[in-house]
N, C-alpha and C positions, 0 to 999 in steps of 0.2 A: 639382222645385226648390221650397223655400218663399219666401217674396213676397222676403224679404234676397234671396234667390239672384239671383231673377226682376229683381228691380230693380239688382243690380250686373253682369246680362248686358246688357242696357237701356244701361245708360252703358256698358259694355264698346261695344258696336256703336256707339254715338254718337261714341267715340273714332276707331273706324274712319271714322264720317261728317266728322268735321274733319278727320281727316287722308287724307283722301280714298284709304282701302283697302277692299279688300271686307267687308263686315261678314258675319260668321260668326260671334259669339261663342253658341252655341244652349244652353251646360250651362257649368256651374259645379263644379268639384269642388276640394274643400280636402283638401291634403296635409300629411302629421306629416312626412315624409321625402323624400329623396331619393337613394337607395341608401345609403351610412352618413353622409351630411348632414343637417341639420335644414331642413327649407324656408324659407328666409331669409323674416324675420318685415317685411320693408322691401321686397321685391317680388311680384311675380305675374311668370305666361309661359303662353301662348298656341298651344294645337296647331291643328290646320283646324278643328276647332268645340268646343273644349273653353278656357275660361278654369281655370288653375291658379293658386290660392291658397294661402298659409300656412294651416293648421289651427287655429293658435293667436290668428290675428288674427281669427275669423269673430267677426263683431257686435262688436270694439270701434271702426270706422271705419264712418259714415255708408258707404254705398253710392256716394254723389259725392265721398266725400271721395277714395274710390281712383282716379279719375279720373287724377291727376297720375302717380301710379305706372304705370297703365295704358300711359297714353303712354307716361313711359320706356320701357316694357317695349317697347310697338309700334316707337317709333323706332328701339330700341337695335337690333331686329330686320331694322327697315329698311338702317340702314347699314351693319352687321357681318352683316347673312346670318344662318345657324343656325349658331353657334361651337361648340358641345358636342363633336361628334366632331373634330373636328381639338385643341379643348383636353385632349383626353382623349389623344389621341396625341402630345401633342408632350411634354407631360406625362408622363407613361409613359417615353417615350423618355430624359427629361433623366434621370430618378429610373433608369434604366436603366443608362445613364452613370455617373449616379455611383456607383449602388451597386457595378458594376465597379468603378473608381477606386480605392474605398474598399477592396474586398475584396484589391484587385493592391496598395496602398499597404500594406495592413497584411500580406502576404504578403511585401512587400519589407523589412517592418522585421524578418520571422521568415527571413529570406537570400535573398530572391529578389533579379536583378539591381537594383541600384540605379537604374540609368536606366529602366528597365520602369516602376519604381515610380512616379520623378517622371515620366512621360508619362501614368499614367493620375491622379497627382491634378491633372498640367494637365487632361488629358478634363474631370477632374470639376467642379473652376472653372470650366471654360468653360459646364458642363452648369447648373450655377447658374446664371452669369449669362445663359443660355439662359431657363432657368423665370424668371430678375425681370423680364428685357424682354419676354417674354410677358405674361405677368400685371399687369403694370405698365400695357402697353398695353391688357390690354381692360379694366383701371381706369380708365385713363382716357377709353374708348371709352364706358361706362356715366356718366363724369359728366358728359360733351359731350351724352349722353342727355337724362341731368334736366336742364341747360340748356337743349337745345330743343324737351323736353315743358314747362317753364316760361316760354316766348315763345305756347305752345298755348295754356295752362289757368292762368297765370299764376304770377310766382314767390311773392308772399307766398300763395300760398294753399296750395302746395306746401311751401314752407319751417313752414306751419300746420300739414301734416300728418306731415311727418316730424318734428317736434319731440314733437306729440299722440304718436306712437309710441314717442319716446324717453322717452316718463315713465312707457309701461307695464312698464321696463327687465325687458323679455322675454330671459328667458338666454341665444340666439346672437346679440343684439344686444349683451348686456356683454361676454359673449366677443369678440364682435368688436373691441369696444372696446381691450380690455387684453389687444392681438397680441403687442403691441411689434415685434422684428425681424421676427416673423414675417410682419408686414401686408406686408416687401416680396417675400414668396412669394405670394399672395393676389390674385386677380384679383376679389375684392369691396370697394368702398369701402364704409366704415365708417358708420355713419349720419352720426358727428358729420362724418366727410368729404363727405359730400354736402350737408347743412347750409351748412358752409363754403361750399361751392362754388359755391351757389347765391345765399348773402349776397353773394361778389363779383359776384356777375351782373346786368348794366344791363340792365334789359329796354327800355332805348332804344337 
């Protein structure tokens, strides 16, 4: 690793020391992707001794400044467990649903039974509103995060970093931006959503 690396394992593991987990952070590795995602430019994630970064952010953030993210990352992991395989499947499953739904619905407008039809686009509403209250919850699971990685490392300093990041309007941060409906399929809050979230937050 060169001394950047060296020095944001360093606070990596210091993270660990405040929030009293085992410190393991031993390597550094920046990532472009994440299977056909871009590695969100607004956080990191933590294997048993491997810190995972955005590619795109290396050296515009002090090394302390990731600190605040850090935490999220740790807490979010604390509370919610390791969510990947189960969002992956429940996910799957609803877009499963519907795409039946959809396939039996347009089947029915080419003569298939009528009532066939309307049962699988009820399936398929249901399979939506399935995917929102998912996604919705682990939204909101990641912004209860950065509140209390902001009771850690504090909130103007965090609210410092994540705006410093809005001004380098890195493409899956404007994207993220300009969802519209689609933010409520989306189990990532937006940066200007964490911002927010964090402005309401009394750290008394």
């Amino acid at each position: 690793m060169d001394s950047y690396d060296t020095q944001l394992a360093r606070e990596g593991e210091d993270i660990c020391r405040v929030l009293d987990l085992p410190k393991h952070v031993r390597q550094v590795t920046w990532m472009d992707r994440i299977l056909w995602h871009t590695f969100d430019s607004d956080r990191c994630s933590f294997g048993r001794v491997v810190g995972y970064f955005p590619a795109q952010m290396k050296g515009r953030l002090e090394p302390k400044e990731w600190r605040p993210i850090m935490a999220s990352s740790r807490i979010l992991r604390q509370i919610h467990g390791n969510p990947p395989v189960r969002s992956i499947f429940i996910s799957t499953l609803a877009l499963f649903i519907l795409f039946v739904g959809i396939a039996g619905a347009s089947a029915g407008v080419l003569g298939w039974d009528g009532r066939f039809a309307l049962a699988l686009v009820i399936i398929s509403a249901a399979a939506l509103a399935l995917v929102n209250s998912y996604t919705q919850g682990q939204k909101t699971l990641k912004l209860q995060a950065d509140l209390l990685a902001a009771r850690v490392e504090g909130r103007q300093e965090f609210l410092s970093v994540l705006r410093k990041i809005q001004t380098f309007e890195l493409t899956d941060i404007v994207k993220t931006e300009r969802r519209g409906f689609r933010r409520h399929f989306s189990a990532r809050p937006s940066l200007s959503e964490r911002i927010h979230n964090l402005e309401l937050f009394n750290e008394g």
